[in-house]
DODOKOL-675335 format. One record per residue: residue number from 1; residue in one letter; y, x, z of N, C-alpha, C in turn. Coordinates in Angstrom, 1 decimal, decimal comma. Layout:
BEGIN
+-----+---+--------+--------+--------+--------+--------+--------+--------+--------+--------+
:   k : r :    n.y :    n.x :    n.z :   ca.y :   ca.x :   ca.z :    c.y :    c.x :    c.z :
+-----+---+--------+--------+--------+--------+--------+--------+--------+--------+--------+
: NUM : a :      Y :      X :      Z :      Y :      X :      Z :      Y :      X :      Z :
...
+-----+---+--------+--------+--------+--------+--------+--------+--------+--------+--------+
END
This chain:
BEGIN
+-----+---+--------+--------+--------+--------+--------+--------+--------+--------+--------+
:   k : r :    n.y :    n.x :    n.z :   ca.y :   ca.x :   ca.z :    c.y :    c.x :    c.z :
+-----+---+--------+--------+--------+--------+--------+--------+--------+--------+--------+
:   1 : x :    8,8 :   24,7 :   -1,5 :    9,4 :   23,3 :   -1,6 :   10,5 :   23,2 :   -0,5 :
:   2 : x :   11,6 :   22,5 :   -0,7 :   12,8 :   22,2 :    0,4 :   12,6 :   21,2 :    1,3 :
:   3 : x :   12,8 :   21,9 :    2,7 :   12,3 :   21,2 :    3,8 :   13,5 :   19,7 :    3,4 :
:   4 : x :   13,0 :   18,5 :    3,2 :   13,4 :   17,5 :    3,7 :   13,4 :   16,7 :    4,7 :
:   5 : x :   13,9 :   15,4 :    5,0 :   13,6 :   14,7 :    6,1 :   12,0 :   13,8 :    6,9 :
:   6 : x :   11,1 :   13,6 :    5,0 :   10,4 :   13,2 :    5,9 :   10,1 :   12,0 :    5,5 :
:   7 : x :   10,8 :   10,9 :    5,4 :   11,4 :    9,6 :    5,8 :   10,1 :    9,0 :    4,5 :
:   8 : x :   10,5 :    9,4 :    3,6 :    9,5 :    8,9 :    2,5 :    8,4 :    9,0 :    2,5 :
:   9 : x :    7,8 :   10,5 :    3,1 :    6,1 :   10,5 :    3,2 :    5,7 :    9,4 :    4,5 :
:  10 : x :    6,7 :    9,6 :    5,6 :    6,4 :    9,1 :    7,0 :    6,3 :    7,8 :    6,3 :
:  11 : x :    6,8 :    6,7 :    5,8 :    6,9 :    5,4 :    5,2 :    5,9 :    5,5 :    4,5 :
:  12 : x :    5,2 :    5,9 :    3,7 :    4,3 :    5,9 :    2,6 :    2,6 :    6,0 :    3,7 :
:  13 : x :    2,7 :    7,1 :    4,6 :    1,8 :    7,1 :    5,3 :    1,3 :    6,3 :    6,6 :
:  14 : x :    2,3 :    5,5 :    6,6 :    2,5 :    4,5 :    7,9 :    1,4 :    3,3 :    7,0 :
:  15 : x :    1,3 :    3,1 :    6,2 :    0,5 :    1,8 :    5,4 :   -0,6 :    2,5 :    5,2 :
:  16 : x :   -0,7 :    3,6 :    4,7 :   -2,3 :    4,4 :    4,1 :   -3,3 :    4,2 :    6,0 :
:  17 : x :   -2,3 :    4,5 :    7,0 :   -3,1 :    4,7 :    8,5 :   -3,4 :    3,6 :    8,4 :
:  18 : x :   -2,2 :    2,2 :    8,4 :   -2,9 :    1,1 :    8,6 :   -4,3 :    0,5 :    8,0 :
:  19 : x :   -4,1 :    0,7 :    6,7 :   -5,4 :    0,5 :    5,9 :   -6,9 :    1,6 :    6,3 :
:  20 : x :   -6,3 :    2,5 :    6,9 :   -7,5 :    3,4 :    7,4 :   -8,1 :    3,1 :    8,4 :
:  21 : x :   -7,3 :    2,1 :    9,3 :   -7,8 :    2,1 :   10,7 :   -8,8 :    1,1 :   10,3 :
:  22 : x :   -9,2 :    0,0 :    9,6 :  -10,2 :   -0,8 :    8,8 :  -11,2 :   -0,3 :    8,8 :
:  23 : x :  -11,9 :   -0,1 :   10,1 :  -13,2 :    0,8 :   10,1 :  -14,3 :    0,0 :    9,9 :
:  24 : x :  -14,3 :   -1,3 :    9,6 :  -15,2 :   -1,9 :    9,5 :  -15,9 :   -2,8 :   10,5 :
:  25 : x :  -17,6 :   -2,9 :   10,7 :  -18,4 :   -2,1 :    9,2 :  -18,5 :   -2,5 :    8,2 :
:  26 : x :  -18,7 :   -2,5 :    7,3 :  -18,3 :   -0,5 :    6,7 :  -17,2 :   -0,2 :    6,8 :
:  27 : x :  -16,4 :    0,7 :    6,9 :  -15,1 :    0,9 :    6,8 :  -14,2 :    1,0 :    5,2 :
:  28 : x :  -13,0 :    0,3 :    5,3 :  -12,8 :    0,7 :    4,4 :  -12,3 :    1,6 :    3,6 :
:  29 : x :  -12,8 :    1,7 :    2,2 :  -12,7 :    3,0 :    1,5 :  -11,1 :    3,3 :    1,2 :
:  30 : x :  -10,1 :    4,2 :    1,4 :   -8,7 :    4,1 :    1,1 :   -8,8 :    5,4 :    0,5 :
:  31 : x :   -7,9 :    5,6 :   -1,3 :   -7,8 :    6,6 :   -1,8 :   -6,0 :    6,6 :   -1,8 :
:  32 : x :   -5,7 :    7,6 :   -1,8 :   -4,0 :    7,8 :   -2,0 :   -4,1 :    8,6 :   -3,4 :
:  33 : x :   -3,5 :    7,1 :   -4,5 :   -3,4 :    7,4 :   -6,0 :   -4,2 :    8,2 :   -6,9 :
:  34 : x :   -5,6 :    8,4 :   -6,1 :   -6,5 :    9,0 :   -7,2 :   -8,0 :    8,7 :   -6,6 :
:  35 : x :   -8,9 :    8,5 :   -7,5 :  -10,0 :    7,7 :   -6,8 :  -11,0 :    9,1 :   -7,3 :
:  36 : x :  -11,8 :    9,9 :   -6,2 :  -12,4 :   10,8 :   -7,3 :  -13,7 :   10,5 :   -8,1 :
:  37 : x :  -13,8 :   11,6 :   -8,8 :  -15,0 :   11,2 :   -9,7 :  -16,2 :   10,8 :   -9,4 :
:  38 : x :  -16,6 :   10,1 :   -9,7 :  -18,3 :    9,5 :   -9,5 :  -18,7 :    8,2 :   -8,2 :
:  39 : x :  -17,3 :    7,8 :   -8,0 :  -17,1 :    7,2 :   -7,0 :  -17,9 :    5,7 :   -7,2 :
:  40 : x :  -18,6 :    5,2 :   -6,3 :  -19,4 :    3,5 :   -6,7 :  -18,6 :    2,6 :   -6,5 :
:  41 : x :  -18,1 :    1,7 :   -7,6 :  -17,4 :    0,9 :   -7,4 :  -18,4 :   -0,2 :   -6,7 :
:  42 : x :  -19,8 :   -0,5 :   -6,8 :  -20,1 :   -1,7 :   -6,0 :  -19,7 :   -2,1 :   -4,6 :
:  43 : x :  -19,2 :   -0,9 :   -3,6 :  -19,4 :   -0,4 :   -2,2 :  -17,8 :   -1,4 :   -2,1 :
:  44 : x :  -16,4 :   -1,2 :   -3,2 :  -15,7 :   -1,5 :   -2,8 :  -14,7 :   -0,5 :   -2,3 :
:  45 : x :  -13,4 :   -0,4 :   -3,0 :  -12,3 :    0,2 :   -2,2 :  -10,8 :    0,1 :   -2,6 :
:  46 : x :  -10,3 :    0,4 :   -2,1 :   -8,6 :    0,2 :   -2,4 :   -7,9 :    1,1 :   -2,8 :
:  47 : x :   -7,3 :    1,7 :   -3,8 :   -6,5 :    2,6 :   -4,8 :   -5,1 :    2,3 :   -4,5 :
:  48 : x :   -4,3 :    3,1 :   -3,7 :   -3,0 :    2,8 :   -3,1 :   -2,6 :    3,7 :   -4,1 :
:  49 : x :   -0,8 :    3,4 :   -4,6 :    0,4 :    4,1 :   -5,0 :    1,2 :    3,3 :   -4,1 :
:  50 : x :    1,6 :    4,4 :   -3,1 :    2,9 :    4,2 :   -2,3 :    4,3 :    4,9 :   -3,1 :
:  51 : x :    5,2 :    4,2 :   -2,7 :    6,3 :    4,9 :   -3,0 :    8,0 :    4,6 :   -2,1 :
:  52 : x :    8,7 :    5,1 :   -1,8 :    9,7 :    4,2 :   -1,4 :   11,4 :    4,2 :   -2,3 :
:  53 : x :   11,9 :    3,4 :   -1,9 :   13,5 :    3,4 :   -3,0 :   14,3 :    3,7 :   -1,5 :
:  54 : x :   15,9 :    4,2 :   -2,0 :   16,6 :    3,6 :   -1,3 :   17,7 :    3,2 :   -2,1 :
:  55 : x :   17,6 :    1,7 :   -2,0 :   18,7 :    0,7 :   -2,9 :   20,1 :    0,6 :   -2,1 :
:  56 : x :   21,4 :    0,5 :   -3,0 :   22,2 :    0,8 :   -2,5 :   22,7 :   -0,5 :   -2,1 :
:  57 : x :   23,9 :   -0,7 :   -1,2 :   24,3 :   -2,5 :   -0,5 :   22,8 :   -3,2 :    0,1 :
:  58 : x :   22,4 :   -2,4 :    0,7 :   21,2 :   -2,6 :    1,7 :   21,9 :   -3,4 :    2,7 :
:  59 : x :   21,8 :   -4,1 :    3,7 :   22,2 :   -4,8 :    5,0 :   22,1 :   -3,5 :    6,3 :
:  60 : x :   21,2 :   -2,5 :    5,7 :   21,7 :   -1,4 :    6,7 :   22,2 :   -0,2 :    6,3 :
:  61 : x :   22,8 :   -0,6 :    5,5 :   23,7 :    0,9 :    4,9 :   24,9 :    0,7 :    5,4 :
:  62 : x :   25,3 :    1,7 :    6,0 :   26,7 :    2,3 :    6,5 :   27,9 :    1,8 :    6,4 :
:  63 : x :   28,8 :    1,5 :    7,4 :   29,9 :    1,6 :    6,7 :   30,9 :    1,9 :    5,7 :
:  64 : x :   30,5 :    3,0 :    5,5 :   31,3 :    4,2 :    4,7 :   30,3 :    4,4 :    3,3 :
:  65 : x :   29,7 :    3,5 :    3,0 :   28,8 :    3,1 :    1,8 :   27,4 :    4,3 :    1,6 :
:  66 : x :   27,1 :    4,9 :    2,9 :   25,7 :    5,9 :    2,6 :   24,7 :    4,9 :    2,8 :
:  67 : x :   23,9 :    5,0 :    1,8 :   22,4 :    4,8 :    1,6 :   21,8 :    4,9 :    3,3 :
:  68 : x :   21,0 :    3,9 :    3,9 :   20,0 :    4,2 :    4,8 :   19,5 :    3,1 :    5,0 :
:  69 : x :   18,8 :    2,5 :    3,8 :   17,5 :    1,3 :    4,2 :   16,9 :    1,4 :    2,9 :
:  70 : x :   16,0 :    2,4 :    3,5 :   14,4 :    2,9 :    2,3 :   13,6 :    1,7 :    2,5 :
:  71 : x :   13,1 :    1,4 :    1,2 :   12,2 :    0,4 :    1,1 :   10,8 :    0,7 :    0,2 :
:  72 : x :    9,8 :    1,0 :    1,5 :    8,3 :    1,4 :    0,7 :    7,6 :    0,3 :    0,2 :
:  73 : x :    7,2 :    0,7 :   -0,8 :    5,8 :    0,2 :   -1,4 :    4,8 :    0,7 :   -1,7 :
:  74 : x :    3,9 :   -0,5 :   -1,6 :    2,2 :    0,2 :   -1,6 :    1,6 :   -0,8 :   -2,2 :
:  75 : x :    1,5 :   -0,4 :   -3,8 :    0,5 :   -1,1 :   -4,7 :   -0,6 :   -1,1 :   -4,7 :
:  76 : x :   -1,4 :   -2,1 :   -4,2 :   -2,8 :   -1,7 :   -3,4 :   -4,0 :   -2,6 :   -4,5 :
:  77 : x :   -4,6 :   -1,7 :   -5,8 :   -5,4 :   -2,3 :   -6,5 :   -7,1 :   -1,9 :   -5,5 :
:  78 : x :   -7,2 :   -3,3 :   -5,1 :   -8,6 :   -3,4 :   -4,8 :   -9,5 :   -3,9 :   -5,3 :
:  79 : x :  -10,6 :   -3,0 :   -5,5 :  -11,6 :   -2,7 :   -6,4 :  -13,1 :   -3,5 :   -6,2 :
:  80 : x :  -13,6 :   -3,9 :   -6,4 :  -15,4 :   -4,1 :   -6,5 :  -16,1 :   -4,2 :   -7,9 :
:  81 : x :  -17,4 :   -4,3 :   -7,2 :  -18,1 :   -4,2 :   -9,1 :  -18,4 :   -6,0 :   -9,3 :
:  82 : x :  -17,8 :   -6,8 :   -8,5 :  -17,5 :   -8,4 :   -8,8 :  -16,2 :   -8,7 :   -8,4 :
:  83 : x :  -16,1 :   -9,8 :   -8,9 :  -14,7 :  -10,5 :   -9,2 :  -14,7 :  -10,7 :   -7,3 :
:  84 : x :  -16,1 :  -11,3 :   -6,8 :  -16,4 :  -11,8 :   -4,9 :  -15,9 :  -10,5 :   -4,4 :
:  85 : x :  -16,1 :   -9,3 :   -4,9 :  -15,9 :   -7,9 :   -4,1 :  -14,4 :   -7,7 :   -4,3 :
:  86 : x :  -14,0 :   -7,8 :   -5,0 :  -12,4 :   -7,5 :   -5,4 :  -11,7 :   -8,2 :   -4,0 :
:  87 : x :  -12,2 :   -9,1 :   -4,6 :  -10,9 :  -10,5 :   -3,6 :  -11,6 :  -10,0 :   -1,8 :
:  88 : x :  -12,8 :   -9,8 :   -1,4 :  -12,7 :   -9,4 :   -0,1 :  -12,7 :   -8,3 :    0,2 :
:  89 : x :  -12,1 :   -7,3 :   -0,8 :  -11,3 :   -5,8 :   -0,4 :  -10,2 :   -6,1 :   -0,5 :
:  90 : x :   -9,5 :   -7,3 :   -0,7 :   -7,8 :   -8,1 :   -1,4 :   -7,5 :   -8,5 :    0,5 :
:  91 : x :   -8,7 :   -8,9 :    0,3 :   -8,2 :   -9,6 :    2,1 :   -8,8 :   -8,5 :    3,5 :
:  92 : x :   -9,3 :   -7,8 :    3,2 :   -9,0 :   -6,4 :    4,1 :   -8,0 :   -6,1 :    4,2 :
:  93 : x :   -7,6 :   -5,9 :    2,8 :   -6,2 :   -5,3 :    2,7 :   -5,1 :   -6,0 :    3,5 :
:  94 : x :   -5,0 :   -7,5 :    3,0 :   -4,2 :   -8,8 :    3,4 :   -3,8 :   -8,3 :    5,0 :
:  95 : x :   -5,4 :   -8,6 :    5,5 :   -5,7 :   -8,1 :    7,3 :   -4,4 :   -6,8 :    7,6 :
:  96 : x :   -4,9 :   -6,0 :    7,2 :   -4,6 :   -4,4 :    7,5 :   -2,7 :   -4,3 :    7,5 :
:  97 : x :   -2,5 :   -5,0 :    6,4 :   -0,7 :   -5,2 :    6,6 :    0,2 :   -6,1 :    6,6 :
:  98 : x :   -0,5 :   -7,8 :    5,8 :    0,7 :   -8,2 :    6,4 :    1,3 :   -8,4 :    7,5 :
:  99 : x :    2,1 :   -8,9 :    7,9 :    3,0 :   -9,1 :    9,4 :    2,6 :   -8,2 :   10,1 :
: 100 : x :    2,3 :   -6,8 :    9,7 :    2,6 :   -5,6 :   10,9 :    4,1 :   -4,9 :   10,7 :
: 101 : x :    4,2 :   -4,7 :   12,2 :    5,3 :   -4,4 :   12,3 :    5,5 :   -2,8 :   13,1 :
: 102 : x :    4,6 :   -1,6 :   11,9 :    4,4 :   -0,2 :   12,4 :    5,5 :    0,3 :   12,9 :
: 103 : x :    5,6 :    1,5 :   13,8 :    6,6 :    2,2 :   14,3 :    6,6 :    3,5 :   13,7 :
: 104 : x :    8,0 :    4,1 :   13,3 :    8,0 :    5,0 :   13,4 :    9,3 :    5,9 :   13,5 :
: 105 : x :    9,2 :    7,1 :   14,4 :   10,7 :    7,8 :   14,9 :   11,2 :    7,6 :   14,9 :
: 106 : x :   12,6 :    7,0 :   15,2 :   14,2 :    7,2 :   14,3 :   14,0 :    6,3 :   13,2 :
: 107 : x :   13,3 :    5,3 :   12,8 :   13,6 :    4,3 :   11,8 :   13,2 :    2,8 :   12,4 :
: 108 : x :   13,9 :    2,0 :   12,1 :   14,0 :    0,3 :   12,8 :   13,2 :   -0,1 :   11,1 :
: 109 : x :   12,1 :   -0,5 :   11,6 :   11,2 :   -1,2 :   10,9 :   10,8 :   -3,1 :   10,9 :
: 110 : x :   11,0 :   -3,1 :    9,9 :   10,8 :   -5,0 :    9,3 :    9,1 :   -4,8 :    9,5 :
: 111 : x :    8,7 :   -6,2 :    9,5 :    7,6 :   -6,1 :    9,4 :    7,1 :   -6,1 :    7,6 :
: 112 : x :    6,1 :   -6,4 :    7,5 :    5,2 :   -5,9 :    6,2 :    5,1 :   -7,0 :    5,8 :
: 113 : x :    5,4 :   -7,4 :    4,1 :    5,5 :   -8,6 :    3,6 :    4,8 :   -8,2 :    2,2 :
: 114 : x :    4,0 :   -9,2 :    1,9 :    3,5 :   -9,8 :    0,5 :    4,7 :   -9,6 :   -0,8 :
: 115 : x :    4,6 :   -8,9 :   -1,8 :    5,5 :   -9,3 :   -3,0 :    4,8 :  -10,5 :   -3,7 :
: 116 : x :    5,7 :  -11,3 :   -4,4 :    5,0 :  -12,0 :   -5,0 :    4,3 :  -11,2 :   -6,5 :
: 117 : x :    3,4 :  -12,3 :   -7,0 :    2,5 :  -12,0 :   -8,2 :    1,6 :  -11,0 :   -8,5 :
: 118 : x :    0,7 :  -11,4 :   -7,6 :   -0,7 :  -11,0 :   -7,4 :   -1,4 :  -11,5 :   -8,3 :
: 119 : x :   -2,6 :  -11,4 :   -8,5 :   -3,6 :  -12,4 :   -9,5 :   -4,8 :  -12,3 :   -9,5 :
: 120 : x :   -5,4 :  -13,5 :   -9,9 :   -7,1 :  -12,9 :   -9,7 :   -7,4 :  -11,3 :  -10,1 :
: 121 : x :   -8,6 :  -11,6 :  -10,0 :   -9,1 :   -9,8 :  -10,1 :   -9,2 :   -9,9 :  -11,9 :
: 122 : x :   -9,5 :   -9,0 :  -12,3 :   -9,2 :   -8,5 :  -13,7 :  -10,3 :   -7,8 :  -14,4 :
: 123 : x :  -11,2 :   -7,5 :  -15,6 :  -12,1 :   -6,9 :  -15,5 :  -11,7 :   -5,8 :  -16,5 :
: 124 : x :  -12,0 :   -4,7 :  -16,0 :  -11,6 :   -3,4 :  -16,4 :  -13,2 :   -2,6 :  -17,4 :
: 125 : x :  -13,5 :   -2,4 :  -18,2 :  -14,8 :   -1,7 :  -18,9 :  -14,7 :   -0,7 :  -19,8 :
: 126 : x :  -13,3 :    0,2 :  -19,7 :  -12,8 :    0,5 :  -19,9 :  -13,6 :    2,5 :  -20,1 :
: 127 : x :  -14,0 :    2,5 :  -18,4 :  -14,9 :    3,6 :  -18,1 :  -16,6 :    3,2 :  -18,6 :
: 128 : x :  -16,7 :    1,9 :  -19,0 :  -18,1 :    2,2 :  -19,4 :  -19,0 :    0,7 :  -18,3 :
: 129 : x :  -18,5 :    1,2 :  -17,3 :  -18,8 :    0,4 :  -15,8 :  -18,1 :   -0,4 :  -15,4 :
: 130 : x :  -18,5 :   -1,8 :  -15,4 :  -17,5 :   -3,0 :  -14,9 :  -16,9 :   -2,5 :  -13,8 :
: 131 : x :  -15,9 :   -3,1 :  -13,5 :  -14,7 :   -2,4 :  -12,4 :  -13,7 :   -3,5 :  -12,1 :
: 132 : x :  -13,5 :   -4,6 :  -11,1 :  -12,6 :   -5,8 :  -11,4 :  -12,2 :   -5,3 :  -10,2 :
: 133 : x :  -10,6 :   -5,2 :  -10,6 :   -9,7 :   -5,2 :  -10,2 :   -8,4 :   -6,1 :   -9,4 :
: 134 : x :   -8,3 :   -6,4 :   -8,6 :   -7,5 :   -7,1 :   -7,8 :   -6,1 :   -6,7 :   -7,3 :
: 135 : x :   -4,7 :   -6,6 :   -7,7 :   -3,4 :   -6,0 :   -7,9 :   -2,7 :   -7,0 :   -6,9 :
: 136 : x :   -2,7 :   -6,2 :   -5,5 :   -1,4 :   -6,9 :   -4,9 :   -0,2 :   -5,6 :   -4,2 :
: 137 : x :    1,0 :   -6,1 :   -3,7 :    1,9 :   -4,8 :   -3,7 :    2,4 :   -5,8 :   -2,2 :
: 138 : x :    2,3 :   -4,8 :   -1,5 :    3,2 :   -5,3 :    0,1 :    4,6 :   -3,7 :    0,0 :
: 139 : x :    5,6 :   -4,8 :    1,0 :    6,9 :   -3,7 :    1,1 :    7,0 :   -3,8 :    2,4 :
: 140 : x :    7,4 :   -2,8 :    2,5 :    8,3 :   -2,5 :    4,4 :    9,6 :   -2,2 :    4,1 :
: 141 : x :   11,0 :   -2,9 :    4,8 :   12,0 :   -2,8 :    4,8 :   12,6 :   -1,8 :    6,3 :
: 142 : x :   13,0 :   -0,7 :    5,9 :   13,3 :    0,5 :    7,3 :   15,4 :    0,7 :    7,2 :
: 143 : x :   15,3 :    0,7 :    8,6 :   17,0 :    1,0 :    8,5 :   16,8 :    2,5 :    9,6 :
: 144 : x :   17,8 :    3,4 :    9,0 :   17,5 :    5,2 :    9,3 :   18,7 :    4,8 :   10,2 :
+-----+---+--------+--------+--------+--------+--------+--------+--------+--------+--------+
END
């Protein structure tokens, strides 16, 4: 694989820590985009897809028109086996990012904001086993 900068895993991983550090008790359960098999949904946990863009006419892009304000996201569906469990793995979550304002190397970091259109939890029976689902997405805005 070709050594790159970095910039996108370091961004993607800066939200997965913060949600890790949620030790509880209990702590909370954090999967990065795959939940494995046989896992109990009653216990409760959060199913991250991080990803970042970098959109061009950013407020911190260059002069000379180069790209350098990546913008991560972390679609954070949090899970219970009730609609009550969803929504207080929703506000773990809530806790763990919004208005932090992580550091990291060489990048000037926004703090961590809410997207809009979240929604109640959702019921999923899809595997057999009720599974409600609760879908909210926070972004961090970074200038390189």
């Amino acid at each position: 694989m070709p050594i790159t900068d970095g910039i996108d895993q370091a961004l993607v991983t800066v939200g997965l820590a913060l949600l890790a550090a949620d030790t509880g008790p209990p702590a909370l359960v954090v999967f990065d985009g795959v939940v494995p098999p046989n896992t109990p949904v009653n216990a409760g946990y959060v199913l991250v897809y991080g990803y970042t863009e970098w959109p061009t006419g950013a407020p911190g892009d260059a002069l000379d028109g180069i790209t350098g304000s990546p913008t991560v996201r972390w679609i954070c569906h949090c899970v219970g086996g009730t609609a009550s469990a969803a929504r207080a793995v929703r506000e773990r979550v809530r806790t763990a990012l919004l208005n932090k304002r992580p550091t990291i190397a060489g990048l000037d970091l926004g703090m961590i904001r809410e997207e809009p259109g979240s929604g109640p939890p959702v019921r999923d029976e899809t595997t057999g086993a009720l599974v409600m689902d609760a879908v909210i997405t926070y972004r961090l805005s970074a200038v390189t």
